[in-house]
N, C-alpha and C positions, 0 to 999 in steps of 0.2 A: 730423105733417109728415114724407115720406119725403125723408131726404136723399141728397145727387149718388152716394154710393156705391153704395146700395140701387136707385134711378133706373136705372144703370149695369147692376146685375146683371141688372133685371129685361126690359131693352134684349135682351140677348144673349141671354138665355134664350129671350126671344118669337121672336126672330133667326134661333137653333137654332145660334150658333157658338160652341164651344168654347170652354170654360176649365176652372181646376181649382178645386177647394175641399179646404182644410184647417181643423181647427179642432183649434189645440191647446191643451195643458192642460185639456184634458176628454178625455181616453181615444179623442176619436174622430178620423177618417179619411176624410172625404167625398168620394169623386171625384166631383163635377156640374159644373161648369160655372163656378163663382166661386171664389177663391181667399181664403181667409177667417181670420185667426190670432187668436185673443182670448189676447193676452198678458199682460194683468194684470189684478187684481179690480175695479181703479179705472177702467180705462176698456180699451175694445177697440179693437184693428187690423183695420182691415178695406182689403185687399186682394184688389184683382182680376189675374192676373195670365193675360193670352191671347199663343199662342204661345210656349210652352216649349219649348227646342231645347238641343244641349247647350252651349251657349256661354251660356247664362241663356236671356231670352224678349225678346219684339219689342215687347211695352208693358206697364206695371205701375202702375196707378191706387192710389194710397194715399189715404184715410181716414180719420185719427187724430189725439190728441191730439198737436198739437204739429207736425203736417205744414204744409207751406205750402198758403194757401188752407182750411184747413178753416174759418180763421173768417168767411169769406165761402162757407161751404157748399160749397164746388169742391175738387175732386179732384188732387191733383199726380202728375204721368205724366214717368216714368220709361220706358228702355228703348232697343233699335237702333234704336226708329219713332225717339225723341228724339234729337236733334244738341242737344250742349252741357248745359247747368241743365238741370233740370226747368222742366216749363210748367207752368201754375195751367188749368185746364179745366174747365166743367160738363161732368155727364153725359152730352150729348148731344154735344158736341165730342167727347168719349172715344170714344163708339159709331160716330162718323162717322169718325175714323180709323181703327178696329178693321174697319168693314164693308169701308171703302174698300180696305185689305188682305184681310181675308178675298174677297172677291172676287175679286181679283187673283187670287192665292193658287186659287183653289179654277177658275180658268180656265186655268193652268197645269197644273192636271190630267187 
């Protein structure tokens, strides 16, 4: 069963809108499209993070143990899209605000 995070990357990818990927504590450095950290042996961070600008980014989908919403499978979103808390969001919520911006965003160009 693919869960909301995976869901999420593979939204944006199909999409073709940006994001970054990291993966640390393995030596590696991925720039594609997801934003990704496996910080400990016991379980992994997984992070989506689109719109990176220098003041941080415009929304940050978290993943993990211990996040709000993971044990209902949904994502908690962080970020300037976010006024206030974190919101609890499926994957498909997350992609609808990300496009809803990207759009925007890419018609101002």
């Amino acid at each position: 069963m693919q869960n909301e995070i995976d869901k999420l990357r593979d939204m944006l990818k199909r999409a073709g809108i940006p994001f970054e990927s990291y993966i640390e504590g393995h030596n590696a450095y991925i720039l594609q499209y997801v934003h990704i950290r496996c910080l400990a042996d016991n379980y992994t961070r997984n992070q989506i993070i689109y719109g990176r600008n220098d003041e941080g980014w415009k929304l940050d989908a978290i993943y993990q143990y211990g996040s709000y919403g993971r044990t209902e499978n949904k994502l908690e979103l962080w970020g300037d899209m976010i006024e206030g808390d974190p919101i609890i969001a499926t994957a498909q919520e997350a992609f609808d605000l990300i496009r809803e911006d990207w759009e925007k965003t890419r018609e101002r160009q």
